[in-house]
C-alpha positions in Angstrom: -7.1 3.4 -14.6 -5.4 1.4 -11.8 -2.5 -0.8 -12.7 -2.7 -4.6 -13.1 0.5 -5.1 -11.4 1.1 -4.5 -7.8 4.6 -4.8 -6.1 4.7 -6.3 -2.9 6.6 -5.9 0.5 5.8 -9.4 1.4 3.2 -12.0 1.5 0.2 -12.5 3.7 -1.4 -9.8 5.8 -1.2 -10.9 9.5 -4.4 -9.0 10.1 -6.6 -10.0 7.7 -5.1 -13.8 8.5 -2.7 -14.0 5.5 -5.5 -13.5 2.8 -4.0 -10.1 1.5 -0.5 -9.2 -0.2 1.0 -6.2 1.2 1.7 -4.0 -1.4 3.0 -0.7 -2.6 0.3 1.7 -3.0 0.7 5.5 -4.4 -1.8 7.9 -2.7 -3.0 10.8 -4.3 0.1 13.3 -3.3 2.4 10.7 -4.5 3.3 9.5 -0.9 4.1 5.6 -1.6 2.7 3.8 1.8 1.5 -0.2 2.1 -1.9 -1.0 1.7 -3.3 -4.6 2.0 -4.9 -5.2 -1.2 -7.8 -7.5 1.0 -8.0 -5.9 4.2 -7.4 -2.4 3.0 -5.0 -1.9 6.5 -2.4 0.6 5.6 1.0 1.5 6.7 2.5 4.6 6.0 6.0 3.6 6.5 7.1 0.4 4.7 9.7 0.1 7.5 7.3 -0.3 10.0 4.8 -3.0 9.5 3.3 -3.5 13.1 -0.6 -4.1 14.4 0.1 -0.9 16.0 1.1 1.2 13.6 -1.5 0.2 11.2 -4.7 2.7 10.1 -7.6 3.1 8.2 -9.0 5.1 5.8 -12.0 7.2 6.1 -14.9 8.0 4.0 -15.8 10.4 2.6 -12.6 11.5 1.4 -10.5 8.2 1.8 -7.5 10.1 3.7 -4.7 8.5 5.9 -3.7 11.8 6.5 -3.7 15.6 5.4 -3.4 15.7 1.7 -3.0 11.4 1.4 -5.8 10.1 0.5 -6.1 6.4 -1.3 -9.3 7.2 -2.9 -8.0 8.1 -6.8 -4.5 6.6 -6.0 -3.1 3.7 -7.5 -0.7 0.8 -7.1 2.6 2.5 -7.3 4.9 1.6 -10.5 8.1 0.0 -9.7 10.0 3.6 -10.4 7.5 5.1 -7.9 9.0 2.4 -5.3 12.5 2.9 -6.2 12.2 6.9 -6.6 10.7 6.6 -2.8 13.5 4.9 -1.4 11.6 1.3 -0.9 13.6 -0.7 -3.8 15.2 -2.6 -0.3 11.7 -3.6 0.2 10.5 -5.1 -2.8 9.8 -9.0 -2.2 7.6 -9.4 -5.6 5.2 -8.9 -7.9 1.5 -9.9 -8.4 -2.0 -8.8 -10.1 -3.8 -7.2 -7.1 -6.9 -8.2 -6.1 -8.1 -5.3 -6.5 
């Protein structure tokens, strides 16, 4: 079941024109990375949130890379966040929109 709450990096998605909230998202191998919760667009480090270092996932399998995939993961827990290192990053906290 994914979780109701999402924590967030910070508001509005520059690529998907500030629809989205950038939040913390836990892929499958536990890997916490940023995931748009409109757009999708991920970031696999929170510390660097650039059009450039930006990606997609791809079907079938949904991974970001070996072994991460987003497809079965969830919004991370707050502890997830804090036991990654990201605490620093935490701006908020919101229901996802999806």
């Amino acid at each position: 079941m994914k979780r109701k709450t999402a924590f967030f990096i910070q508001a509005g998605c520059f690529l998907c024109e500030d629809y989205g909230l950038r939040g913390f998202y836990t892929c499958t191998n536990g890997k916490v990375v940023i995931m748009c919760d409109e757009c999708r667009i991920i970031w696999r480090n929170p510390y660097d949130i650039t059009p450039e270092s930006a990606t997609c996932a791809s079907a079938p399998d949904w991974e970001i890379e070996p072994g991460c995939s987003i497809g079965g993961g969830q919004w991370s827990s707050k502890d997830e966040v804090v036991a990654a290192g990201y605490a620093d990053l935490i701006a908020g906290s919101a229901t996802p929109l999806s």
